[in-house]
C-alpha positions in Angstrom: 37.1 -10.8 20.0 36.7 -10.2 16.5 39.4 -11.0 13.9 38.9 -9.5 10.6 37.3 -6.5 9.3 34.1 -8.3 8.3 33.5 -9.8 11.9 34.2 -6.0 13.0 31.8 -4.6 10.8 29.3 -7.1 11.4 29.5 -6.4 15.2 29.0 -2.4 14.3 25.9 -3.4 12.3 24.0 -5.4 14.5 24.5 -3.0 17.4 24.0 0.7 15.9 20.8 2.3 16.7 21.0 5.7 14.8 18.1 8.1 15.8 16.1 10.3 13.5 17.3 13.2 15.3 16.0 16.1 13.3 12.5 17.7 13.0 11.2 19.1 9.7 8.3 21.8 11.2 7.2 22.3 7.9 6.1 18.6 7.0 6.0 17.5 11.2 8.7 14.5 10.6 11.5 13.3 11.8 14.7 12.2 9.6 18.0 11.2 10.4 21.2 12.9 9.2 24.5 12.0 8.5 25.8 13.6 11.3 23.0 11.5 13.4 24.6 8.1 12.0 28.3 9.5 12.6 27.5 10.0 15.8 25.9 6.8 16.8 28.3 4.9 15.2 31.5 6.7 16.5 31.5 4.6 20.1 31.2 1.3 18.3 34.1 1.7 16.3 36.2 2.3 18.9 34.7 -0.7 20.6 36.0 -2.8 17.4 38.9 -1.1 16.6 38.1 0.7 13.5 37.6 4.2 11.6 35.5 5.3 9.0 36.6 7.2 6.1 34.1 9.4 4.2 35.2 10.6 0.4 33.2 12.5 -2.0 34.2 14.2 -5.2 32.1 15.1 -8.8 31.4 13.5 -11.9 29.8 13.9 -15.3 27.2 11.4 -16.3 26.1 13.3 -19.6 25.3 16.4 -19.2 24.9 16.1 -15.0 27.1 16.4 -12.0 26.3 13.7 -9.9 27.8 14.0 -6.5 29.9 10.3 -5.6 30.2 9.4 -2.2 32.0 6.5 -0.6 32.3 5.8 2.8 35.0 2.8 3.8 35.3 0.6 6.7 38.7 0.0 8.4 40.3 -2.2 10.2 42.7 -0.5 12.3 45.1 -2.9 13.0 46.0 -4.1 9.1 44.2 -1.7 7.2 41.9 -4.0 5.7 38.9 -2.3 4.2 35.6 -2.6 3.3 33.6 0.3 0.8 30.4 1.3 -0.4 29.4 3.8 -2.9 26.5 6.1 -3.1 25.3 9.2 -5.7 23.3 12.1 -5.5 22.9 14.3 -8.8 23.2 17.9 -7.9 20.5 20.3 -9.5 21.5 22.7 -11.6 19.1 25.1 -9.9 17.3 25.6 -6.9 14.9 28.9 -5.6 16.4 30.0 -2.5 19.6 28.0 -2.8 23.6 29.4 -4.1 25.7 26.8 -5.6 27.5 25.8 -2.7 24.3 25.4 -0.7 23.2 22.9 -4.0 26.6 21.0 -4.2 26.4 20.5 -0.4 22.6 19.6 -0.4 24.0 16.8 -2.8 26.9 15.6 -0.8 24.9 15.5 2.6 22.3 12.8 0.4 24.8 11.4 -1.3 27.0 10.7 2.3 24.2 9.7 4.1 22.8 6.9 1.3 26.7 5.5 1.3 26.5 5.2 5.2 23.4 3.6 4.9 24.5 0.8 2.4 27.8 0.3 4.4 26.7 -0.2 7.9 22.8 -1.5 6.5 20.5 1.2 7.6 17.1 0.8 6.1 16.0 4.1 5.0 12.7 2.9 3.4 10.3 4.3 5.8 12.8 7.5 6.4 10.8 11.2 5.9 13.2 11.6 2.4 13.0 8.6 0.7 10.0 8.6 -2.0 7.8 6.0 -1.2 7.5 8.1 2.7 7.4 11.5 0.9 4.6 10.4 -1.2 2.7 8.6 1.9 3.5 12.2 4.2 2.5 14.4 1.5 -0.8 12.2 1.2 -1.0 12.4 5.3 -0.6 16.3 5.4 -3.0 17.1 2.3 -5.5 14.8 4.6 -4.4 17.2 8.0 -4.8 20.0 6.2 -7.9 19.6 3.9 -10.4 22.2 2.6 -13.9 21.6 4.7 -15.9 21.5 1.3 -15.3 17.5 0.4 -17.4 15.2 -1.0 -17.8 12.5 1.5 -16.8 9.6 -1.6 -13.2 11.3 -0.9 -13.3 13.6 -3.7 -12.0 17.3 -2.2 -13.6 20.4 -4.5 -10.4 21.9 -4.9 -9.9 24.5 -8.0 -7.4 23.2 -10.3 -4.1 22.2 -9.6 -2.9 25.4 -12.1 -5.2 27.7 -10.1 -3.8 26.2 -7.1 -0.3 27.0 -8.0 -1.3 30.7 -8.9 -2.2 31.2 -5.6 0.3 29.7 -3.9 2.9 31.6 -6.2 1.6 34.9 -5.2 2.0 33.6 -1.5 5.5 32.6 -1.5 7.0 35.2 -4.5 10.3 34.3 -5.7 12.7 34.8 -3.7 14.1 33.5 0.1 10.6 32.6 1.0 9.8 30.3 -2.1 13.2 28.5 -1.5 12.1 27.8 2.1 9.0 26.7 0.8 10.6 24.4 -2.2 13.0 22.7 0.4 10.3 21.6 2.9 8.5 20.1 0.5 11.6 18.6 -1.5 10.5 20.1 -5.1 12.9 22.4 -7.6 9.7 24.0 -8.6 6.2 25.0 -8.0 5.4 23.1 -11.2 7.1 19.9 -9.9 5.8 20.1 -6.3 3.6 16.4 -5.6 -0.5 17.3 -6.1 -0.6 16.7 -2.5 2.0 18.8 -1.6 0.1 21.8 -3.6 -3.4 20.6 -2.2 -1.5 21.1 1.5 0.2 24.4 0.5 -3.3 25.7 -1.2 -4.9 24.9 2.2 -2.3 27.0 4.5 -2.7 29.6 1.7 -6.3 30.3 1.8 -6.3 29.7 5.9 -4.1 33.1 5.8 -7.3 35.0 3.8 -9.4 33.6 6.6 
């Protein structure tokens, strides 16, 4: 039986297995939420004897609110803790999105990457970490490509501008832009990935079909 809160949280480590149990239809991918590691990890700590805290509050790192998170580790029986501490700046705009729907955006990451550090979930390969957004985007421009390519790899695709005019007068401002924005994780046409756009182009000129 384990003795201390690090024995405990050891024990809840090496035996959670937290699904990616939500679907993004837009990008096809799975991705885990917080809620998915809360609720894998709920059984275990009553296995151990121990509780979870979650905490998250503002603060001002120049001129940005960063959203701080820290989720804590205790031992029920002495109260003996153990912490880690995650951030997540908040934006101070986003199409589609009010400013609740940004600050909680921010605290959902910002949760999520503190339970990951605490209880040592690899998010590496997870659908919104950038090294996999970069590889999906990649993948989906591939799925989705226009038929005239140049068999070196080279797609004939107008310019990324011209691409963006056309998929601007596809999604106008508005609730469907902000739909569109948060599937591909970007606060702006202009600062959507050149694979995203390529993908977005493609779906665009499929509708003219």
């Amino acid at each position: 039986m384990a003795t201390n809160v690090y024995q405990k949280l050891m024990i809840v480590q090496s035996k959670l297995k937290a699904p990616k149990g939500q679907y993004n239809s837009f990008g096809k991918y799975k991705y885990r939420s917080c809620e998915d590691i809360l609720t894998a990890v709920k059984p275990l700590l009553a296995e151990v004897g121990a509780v979870i805290v979650i905490e998250d509050g503002l603060e001002m790192v120049g001129d940005r609110i960063y959203i701080k998170a820290t989720a804590s580790f205790y031992e029920t029986e002495n109260g003996a803790r153990i912490s880690n501490t995650a951030y997540a700046r908040e934006e101070e705009t986003k199409k589609g999105m009010d400013g609740s729907q940004i600050t909680g955006t921010a605290s959902s990451y910002a949760r999520k990457y503190a339970l990951n550090g605490l209880l040592l979930i690899d998010d590496t390969k997870d659908a919104d970490t950038d090294e996999n957004r970069n590889e999906r985007d990649n993948r989906y421009a591939d799925q989705n490509r226009d038929p005239a390519i140049d068999r070196t790899g080279q797609p004939a695709y107008p310019t990324r501008e011209e691409m963006l005019s056309v998929v601007g007068k596809h999604y106008p401002e508005g609730k469907m832009r902000g739909a569109l924005l948060s599937a591909v994780q970007a606060q702006s046409l202009e600062t959507m990935s050149d694979a995203a756009v390529k993908a977005v182009y493609n779906k665009c000129m499929e509708k003219k079909k």
